[in-house]
N, C-alpha and C positions, 0 to 999 in steps of 0.2 A: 709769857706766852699769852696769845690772844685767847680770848673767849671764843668759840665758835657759835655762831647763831643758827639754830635752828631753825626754819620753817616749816611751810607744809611741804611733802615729797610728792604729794600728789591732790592736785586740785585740778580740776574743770573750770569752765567757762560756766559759768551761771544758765545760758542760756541751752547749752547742750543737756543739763539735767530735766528729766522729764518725769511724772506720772505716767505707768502702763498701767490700765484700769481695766479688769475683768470684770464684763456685766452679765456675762450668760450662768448659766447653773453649772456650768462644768469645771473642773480644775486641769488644768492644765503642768505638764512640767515640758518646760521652754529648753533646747539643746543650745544653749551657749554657747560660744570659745573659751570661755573660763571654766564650765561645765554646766551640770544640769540645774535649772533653778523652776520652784514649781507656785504657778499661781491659781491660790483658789476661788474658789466660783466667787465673785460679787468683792474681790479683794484687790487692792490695789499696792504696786511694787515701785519705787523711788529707783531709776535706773539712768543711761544715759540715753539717749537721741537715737543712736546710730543703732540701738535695738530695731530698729525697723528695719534698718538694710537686710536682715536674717529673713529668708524666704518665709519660711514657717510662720514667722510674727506680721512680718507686712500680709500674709494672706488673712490671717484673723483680722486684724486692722480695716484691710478689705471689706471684709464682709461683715464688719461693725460688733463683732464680737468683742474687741479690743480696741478702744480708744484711748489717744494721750491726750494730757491737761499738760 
């Protein structure tokens, strides 16, 4: 019998992972599709890209509350 080799199950593109960096004083918890995740004031969350497509975060984004590195 063969070995079976393992990999990863789940990997991204290098380029779709981002910084969402919270600079204002408030904490936030963010409504996902996976569910709720909460960012606090002046902290920063290792997430993917396509978080901005979520109306909620592209308006914070907007309005400079919430920039990506």
């Amino acid at each position: 019998m063969a070995e079976a080799k393992i990999g990863n199950t789940w990997q991204e593109n290098p380029d779709d992972i981002i910084l969402l960096i919270n600079h204002s004083d408030n904490n936030y918890i963010l409504e996902l599709p996976s569910g709720r995740c909460r960012l606090d004031a002046h902290k920063r969350i290792r997430t993917l890209r396509s978080i901005v497509n979520l109306p909620d975060v592209r308006d914070l984004v907007e309005q400079g509350v919430l920039t990506i590195e």
